[in-house]
mmCIF file of the N, C-alpha and C atoms, coordinates in Angstrom:
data_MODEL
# 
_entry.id   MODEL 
# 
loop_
_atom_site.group_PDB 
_atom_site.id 
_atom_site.type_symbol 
_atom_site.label_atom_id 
_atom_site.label_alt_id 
_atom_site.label_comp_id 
_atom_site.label_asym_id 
_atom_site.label_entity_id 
_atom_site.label_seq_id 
_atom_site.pdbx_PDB_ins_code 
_atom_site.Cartn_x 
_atom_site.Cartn_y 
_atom_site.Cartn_z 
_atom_site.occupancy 
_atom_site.B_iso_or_equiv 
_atom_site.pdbx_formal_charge 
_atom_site.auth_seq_id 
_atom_site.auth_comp_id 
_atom_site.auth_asym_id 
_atom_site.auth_atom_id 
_atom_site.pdbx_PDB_model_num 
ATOM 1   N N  . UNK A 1 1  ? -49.611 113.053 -97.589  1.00 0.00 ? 1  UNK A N  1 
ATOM 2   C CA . UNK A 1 1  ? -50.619 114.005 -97.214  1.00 0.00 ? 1  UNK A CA 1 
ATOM 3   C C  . UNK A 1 1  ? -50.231 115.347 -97.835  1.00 0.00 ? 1  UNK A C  1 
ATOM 4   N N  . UNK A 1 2  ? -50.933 115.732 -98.506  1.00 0.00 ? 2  UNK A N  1 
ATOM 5   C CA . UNK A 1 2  ? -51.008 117.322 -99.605  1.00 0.00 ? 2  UNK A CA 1 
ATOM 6   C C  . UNK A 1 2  ? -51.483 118.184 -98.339  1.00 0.00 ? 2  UNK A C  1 
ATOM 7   N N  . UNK A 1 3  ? -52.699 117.946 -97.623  1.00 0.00 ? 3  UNK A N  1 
ATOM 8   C CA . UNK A 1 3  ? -53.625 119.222 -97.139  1.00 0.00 ? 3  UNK A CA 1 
ATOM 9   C C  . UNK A 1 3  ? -54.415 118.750 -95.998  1.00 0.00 ? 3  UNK A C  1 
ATOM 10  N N  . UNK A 1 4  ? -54.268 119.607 -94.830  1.00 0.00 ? 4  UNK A N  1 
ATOM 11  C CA . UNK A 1 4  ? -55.033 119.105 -93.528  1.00 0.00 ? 4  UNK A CA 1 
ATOM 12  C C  . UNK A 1 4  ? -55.358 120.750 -93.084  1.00 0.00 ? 4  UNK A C  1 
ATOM 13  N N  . UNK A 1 5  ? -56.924 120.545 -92.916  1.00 0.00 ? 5  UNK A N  1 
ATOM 14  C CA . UNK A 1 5  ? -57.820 121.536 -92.388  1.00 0.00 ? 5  UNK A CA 1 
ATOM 15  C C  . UNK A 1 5  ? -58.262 121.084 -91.339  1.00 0.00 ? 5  UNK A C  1 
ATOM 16  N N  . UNK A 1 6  ? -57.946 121.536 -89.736  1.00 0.00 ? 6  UNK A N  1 
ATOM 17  C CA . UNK A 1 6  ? -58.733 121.335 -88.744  1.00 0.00 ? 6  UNK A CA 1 
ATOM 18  C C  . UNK A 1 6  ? -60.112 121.661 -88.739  1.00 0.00 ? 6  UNK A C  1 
ATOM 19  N N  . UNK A 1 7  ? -61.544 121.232 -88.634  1.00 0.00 ? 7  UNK A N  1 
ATOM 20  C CA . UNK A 1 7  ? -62.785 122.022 -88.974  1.00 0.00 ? 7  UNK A CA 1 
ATOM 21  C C  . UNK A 1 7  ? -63.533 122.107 -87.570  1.00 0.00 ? 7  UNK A C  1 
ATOM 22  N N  . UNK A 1 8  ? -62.920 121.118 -86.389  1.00 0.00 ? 8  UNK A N  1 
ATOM 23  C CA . UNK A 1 8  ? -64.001 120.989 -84.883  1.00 0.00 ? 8  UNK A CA 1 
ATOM 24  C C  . UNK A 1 8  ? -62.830 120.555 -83.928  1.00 0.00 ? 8  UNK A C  1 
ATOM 25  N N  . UNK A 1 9  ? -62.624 120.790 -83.145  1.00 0.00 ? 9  UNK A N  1 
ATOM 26  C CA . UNK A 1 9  ? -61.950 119.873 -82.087  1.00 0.00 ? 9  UNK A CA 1 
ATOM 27  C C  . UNK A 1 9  ? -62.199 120.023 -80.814  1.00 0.00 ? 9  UNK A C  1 
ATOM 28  N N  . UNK A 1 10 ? -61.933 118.674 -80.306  1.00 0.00 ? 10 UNK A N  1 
ATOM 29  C CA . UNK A 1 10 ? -62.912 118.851 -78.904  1.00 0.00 ? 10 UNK A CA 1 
ATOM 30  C C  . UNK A 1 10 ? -62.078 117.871 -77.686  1.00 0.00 ? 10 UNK A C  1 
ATOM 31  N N  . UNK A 1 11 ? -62.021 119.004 -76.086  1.00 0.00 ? 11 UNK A N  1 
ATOM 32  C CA . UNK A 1 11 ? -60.785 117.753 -75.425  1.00 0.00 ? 11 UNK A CA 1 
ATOM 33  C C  . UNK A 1 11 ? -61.827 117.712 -74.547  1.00 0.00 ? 11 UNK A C  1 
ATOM 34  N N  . UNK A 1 12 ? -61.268 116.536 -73.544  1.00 0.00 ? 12 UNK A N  1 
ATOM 35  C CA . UNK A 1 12 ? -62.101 116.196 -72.490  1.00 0.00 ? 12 UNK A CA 1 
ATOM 36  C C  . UNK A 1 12 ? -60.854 115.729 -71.662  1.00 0.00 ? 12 UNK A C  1 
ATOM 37  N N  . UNK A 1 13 ? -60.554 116.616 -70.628  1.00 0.00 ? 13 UNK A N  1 
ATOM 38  C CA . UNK A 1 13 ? -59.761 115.869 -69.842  1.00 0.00 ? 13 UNK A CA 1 
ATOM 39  C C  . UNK A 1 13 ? -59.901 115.724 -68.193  1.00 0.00 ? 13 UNK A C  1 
ATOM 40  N N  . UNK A 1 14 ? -59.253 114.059 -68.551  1.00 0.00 ? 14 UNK A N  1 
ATOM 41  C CA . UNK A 1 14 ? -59.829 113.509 -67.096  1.00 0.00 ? 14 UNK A CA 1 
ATOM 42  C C  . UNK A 1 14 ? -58.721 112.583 -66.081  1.00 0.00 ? 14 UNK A C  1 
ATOM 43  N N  . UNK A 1 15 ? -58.140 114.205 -65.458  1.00 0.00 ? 15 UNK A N  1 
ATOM 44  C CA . UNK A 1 15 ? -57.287 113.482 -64.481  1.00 0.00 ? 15 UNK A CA 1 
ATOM 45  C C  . UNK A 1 15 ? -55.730 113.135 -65.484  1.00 0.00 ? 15 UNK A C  1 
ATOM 46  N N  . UNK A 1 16 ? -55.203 111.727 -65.452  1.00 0.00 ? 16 UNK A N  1 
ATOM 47  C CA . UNK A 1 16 ? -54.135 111.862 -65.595  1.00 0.00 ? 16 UNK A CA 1 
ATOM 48  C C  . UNK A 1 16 ? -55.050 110.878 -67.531  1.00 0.00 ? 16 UNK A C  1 
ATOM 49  N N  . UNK A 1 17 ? -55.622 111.451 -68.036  1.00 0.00 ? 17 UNK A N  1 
ATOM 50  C CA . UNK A 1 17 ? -56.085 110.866 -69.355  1.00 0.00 ? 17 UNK A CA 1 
ATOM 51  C C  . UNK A 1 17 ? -57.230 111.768 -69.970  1.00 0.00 ? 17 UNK A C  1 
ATOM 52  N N  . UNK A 1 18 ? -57.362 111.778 -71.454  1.00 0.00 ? 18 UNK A N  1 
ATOM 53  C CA . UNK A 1 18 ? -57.551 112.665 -72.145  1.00 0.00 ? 18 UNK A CA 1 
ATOM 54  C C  . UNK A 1 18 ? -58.131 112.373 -73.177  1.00 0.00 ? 18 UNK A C  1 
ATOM 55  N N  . UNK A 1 19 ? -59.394 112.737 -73.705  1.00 0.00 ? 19 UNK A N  1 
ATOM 56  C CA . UNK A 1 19 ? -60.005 112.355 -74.851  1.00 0.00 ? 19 UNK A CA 1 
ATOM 57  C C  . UNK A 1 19 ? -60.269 113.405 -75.812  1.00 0.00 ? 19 UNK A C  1 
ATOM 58  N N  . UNK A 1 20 ? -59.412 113.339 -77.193  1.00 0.00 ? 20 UNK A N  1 
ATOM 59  C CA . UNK A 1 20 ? -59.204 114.336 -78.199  1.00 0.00 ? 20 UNK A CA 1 
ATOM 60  C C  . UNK A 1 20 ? -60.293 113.969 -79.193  1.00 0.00 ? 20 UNK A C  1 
ATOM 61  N N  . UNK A 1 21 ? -61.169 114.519 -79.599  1.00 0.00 ? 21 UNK A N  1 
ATOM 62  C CA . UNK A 1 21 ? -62.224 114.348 -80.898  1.00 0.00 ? 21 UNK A CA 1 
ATOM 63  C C  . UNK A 1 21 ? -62.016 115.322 -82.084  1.00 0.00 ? 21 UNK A C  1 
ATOM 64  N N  . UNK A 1 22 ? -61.427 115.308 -83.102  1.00 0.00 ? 22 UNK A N  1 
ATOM 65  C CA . UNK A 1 22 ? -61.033 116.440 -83.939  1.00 0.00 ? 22 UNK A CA 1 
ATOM 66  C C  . UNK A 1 22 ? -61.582 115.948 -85.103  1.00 0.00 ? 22 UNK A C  1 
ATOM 67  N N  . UNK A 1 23 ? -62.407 116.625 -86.466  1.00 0.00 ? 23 UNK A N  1 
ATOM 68  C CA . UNK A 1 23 ? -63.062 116.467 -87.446  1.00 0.00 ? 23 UNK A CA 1 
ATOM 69  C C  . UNK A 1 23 ? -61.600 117.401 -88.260  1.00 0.00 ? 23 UNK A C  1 
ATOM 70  N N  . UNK A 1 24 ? -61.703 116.632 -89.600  1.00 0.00 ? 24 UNK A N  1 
ATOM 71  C CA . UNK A 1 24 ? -60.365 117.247 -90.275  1.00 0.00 ? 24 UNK A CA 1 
ATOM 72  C C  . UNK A 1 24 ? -61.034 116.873 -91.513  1.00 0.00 ? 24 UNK A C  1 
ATOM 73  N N  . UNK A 1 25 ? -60.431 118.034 -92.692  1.00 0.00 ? 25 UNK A N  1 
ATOM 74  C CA . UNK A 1 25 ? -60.630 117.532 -93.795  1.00 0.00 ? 25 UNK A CA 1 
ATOM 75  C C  . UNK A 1 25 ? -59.198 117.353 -94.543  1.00 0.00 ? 25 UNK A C  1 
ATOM 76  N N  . UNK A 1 26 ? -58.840 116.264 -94.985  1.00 0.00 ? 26 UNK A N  1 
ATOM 77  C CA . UNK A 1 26 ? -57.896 115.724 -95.742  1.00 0.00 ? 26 UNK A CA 1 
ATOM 78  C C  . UNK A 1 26 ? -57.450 115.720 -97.328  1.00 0.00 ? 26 UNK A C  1 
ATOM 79  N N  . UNK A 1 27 ? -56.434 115.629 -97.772  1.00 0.00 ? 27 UNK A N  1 
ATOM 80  C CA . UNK A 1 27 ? -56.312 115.103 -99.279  1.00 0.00 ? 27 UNK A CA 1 
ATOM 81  C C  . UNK A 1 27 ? -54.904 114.756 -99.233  1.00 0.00 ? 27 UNK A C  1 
ATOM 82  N N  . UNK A 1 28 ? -54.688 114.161 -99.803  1.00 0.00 ? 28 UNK A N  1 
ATOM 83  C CA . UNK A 1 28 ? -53.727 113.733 -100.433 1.00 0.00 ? 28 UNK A CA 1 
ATOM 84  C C  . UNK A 1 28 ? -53.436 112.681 -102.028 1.00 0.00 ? 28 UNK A C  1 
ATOM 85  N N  . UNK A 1 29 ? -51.996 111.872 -101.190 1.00 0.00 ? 29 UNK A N  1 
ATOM 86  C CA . UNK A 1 29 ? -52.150 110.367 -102.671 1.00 0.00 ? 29 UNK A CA 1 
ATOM 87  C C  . UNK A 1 29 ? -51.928 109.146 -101.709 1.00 0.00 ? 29 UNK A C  1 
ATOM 88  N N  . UNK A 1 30 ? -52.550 108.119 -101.923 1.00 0.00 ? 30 UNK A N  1 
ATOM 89  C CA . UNK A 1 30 ? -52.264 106.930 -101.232 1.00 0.00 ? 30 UNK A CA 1 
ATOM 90  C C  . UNK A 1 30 ? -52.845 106.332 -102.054 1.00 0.00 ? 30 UNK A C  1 
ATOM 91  N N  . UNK A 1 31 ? -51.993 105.826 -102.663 1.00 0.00 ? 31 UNK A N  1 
ATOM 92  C CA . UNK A 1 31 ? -52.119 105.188 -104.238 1.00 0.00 ? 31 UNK A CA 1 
ATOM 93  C C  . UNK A 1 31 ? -52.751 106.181 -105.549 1.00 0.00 ? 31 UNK A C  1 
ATOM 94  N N  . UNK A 1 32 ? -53.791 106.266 -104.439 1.00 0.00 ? 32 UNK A N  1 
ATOM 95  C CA . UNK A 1 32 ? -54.432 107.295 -105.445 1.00 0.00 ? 32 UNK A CA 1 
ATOM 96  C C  . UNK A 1 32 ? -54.894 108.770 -105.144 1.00 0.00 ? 32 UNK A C  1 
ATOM 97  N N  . UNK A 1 33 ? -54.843 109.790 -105.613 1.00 0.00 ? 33 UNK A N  1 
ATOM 98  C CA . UNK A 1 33 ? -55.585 111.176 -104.700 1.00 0.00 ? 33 UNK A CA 1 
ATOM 99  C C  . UNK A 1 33 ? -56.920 110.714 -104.037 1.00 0.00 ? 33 UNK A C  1 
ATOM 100 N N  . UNK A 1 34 ? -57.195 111.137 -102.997 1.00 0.00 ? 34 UNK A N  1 
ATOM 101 C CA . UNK A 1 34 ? -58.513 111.232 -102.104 1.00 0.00 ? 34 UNK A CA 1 
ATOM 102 C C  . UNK A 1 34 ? -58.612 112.447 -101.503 1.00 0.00 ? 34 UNK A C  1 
ATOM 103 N N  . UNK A 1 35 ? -59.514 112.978 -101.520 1.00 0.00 ? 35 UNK A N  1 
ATOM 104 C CA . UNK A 1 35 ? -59.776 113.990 -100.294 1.00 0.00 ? 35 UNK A CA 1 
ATOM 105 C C  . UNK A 1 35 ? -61.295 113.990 -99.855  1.00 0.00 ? 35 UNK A C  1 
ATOM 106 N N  . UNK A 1 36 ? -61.247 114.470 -98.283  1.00 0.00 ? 36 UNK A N  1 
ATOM 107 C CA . UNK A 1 36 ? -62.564 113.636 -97.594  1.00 0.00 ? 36 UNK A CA 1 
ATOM 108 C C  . UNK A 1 36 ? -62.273 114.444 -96.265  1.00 0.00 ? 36 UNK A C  1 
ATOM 109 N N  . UNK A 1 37 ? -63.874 113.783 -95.844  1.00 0.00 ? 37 UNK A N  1 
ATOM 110 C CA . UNK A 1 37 ? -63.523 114.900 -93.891  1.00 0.00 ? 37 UNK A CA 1 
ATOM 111 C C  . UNK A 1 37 ? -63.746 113.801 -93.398  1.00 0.00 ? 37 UNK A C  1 
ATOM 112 N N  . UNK A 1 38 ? -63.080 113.494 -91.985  1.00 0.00 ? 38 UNK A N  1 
ATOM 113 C CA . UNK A 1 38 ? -62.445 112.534 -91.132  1.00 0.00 ? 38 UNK A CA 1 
ATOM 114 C C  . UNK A 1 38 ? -62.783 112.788 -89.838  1.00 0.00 ? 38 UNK A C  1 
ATOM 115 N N  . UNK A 1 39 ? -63.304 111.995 -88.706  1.00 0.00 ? 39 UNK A N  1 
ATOM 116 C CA . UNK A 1 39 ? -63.154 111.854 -87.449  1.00 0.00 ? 39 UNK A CA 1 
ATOM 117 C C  . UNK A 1 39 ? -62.448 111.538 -86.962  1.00 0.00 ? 39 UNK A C  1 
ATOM 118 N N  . UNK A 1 40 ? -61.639 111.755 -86.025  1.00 0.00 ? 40 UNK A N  1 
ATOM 119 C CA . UNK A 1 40 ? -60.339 111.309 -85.313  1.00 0.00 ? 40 UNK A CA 1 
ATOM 120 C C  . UNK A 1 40 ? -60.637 111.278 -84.095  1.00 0.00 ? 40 UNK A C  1 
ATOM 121 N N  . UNK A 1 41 ? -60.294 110.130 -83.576  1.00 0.00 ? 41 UNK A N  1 
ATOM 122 C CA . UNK A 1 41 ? -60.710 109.833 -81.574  1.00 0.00 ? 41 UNK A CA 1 
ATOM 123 C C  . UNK A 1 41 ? -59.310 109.579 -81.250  1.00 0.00 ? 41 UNK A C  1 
ATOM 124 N N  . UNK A 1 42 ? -59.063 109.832 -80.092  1.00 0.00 ? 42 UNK A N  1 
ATOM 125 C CA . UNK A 1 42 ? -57.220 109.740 -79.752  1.00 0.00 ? 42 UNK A CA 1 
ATOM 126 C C  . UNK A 1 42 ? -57.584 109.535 -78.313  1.00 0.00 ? 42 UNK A C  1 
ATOM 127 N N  . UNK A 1 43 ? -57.104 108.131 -77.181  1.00 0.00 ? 43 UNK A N  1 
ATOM 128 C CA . UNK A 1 43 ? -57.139 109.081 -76.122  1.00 0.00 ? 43 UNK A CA 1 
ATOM 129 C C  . UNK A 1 43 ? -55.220 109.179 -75.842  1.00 0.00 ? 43 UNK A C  1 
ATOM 130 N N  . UNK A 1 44 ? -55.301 109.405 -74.752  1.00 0.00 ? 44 UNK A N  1 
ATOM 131 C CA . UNK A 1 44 ? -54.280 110.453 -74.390  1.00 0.00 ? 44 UNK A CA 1 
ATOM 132 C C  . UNK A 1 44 ? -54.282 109.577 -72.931  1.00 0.00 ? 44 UNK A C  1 
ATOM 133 N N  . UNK A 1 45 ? -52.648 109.630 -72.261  1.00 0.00 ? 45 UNK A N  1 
ATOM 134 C CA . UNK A 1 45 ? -52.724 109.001 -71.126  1.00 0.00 ? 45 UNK A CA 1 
ATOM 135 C C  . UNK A 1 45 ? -50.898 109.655 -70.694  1.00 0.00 ? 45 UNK A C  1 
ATOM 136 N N  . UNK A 1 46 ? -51.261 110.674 -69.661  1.00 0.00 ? 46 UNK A N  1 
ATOM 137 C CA . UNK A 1 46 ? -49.895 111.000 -68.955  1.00 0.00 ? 46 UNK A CA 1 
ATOM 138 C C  . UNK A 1 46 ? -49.371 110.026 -68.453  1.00 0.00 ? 46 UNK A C  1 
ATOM 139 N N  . UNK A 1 47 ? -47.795 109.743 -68.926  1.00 0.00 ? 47 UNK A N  1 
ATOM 140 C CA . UNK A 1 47 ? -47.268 108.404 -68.328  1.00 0.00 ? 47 UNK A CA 1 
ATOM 141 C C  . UNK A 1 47 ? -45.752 109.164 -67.953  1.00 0.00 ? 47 UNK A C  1 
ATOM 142 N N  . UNK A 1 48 ? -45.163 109.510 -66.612  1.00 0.00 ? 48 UNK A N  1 
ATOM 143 C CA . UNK A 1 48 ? -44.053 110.248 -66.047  1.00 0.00 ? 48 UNK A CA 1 
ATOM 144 C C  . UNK A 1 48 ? -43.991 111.404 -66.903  1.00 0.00 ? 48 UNK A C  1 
ATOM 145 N N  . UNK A 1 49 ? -45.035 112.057 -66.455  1.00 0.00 ? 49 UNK A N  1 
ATOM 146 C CA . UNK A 1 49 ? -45.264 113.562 -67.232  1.00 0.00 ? 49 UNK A CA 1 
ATOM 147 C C  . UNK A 1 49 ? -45.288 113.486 -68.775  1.00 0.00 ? 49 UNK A C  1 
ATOM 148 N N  . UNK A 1 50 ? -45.179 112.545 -69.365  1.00 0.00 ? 50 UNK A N  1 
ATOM 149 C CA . UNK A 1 50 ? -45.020 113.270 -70.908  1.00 0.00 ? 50 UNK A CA 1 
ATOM 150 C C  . UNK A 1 50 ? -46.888 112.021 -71.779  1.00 0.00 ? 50 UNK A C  1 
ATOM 151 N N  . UNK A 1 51 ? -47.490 112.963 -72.321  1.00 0.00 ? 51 UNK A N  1 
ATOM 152 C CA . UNK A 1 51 ? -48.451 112.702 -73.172  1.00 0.00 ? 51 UNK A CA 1 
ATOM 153 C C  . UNK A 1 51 ? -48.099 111.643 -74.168  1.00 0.00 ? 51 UNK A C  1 
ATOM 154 N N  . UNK A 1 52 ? -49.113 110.558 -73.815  1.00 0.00 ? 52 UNK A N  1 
ATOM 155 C CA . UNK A 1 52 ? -48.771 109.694 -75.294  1.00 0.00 ? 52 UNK A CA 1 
ATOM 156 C C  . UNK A 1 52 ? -50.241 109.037 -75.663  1.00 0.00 ? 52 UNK A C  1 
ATOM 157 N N  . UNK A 1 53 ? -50.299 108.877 -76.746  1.00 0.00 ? 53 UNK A N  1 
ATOM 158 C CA . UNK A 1 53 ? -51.305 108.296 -76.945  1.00 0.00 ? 53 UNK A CA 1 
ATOM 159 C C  . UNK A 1 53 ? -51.422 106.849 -76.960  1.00 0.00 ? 53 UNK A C  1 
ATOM 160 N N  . UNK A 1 54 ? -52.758 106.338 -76.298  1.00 0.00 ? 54 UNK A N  1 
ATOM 161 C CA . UNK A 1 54 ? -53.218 104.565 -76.042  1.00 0.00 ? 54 UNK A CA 1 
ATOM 162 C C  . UNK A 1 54 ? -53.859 104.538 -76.731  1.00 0.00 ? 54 UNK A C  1 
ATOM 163 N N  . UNK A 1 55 ? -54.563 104.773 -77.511  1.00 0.00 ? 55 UNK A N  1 
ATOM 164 C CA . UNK A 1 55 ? -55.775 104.299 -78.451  1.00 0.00 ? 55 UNK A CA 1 
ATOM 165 C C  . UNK A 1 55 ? -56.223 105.617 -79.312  1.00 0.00 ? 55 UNK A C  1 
ATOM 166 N N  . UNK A 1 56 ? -56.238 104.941 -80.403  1.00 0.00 ? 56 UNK A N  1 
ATOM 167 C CA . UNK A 1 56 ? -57.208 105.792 -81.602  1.00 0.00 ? 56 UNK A CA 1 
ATOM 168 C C  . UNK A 1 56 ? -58.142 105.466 -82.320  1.00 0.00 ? 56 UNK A C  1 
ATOM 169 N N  . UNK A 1 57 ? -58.852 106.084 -82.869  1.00 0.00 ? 57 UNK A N  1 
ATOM 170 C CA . UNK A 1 57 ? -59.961 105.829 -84.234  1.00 0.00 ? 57 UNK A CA 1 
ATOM 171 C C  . UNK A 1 57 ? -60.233 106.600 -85.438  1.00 0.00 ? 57 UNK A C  1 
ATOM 172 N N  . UNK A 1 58 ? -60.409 106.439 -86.076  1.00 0.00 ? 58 UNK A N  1 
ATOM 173 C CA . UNK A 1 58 ? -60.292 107.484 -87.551  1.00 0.00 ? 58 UNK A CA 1 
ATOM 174 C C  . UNK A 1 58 ? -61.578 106.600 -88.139  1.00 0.00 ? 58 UNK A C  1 
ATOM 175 N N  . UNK A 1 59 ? -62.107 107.470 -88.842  1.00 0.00 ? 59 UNK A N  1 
ATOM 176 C CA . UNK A 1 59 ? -63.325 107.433 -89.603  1.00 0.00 ? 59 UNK A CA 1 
ATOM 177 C C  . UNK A 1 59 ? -63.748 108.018 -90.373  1.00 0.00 ? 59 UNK A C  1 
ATOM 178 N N  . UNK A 1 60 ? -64.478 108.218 -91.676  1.00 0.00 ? 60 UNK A N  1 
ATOM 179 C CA . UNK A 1 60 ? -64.802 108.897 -93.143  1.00 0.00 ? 60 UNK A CA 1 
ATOM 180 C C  . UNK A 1 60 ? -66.359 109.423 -92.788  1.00 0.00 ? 60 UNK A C  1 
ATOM 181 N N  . UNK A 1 61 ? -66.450 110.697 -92.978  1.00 0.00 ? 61 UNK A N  1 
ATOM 182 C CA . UNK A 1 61 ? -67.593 111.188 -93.002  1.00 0.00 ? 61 UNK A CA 1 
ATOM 183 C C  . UNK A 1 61 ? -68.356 111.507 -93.950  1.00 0.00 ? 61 UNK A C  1 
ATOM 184 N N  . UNK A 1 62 ? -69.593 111.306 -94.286  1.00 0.00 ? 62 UNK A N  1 
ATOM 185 C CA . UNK A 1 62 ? -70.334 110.828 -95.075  1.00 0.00 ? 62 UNK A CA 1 
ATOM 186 C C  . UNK A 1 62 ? -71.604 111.405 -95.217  1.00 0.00 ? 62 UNK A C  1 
ATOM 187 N N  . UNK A 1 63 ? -72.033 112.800 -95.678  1.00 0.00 ? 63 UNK A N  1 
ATOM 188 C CA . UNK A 1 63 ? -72.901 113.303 -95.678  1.00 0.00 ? 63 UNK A CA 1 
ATOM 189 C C  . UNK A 1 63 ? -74.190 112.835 -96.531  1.00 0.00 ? 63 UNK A C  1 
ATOM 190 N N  . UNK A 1 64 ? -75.248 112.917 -95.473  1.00 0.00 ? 64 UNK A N  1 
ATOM 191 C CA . UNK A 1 64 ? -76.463 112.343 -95.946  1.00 0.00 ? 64 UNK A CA 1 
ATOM 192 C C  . UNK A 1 64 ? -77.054 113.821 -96.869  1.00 0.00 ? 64 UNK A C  1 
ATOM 193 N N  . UNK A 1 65 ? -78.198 113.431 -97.874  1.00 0.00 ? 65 UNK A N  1 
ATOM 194 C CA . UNK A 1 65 ? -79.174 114.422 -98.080  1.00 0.00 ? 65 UNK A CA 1 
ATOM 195 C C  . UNK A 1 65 ? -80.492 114.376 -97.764  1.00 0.00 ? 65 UNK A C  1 
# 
């Protein structure tokens, strides 16, 4: 990873769990250079006080005209 721009982020928290939505734009090399804006879903689940994450999603955003 070369370059990470946060562009939206958004929490929702509920109780002892947590839902992170953050839009990022990326670049780097993974195999090859790419750069692109990304959705990221994370949730989040307090387990003896310390934050960890249970589940994620990542996704490529794709502007229509």
């Amino acid at each position: 990873m070369t370059g990470i721009n946060i562009l939206e982020q958004r929490i929702r928290l509920l109780d002892r769990v947590a839902v992170t939505i953050t839009r990022v734009n990326l670049s780097g090399i993974f195999g090859t250079p790419f750069e692109g804006e990304f959705w990221y879903t994370r949730v989040w689940q307090n387990r003896i006080g310390t934050w960890q994450i249970v589940s994620g999603h990542c996704c490529s955003v794709t502007h229509g005209t």
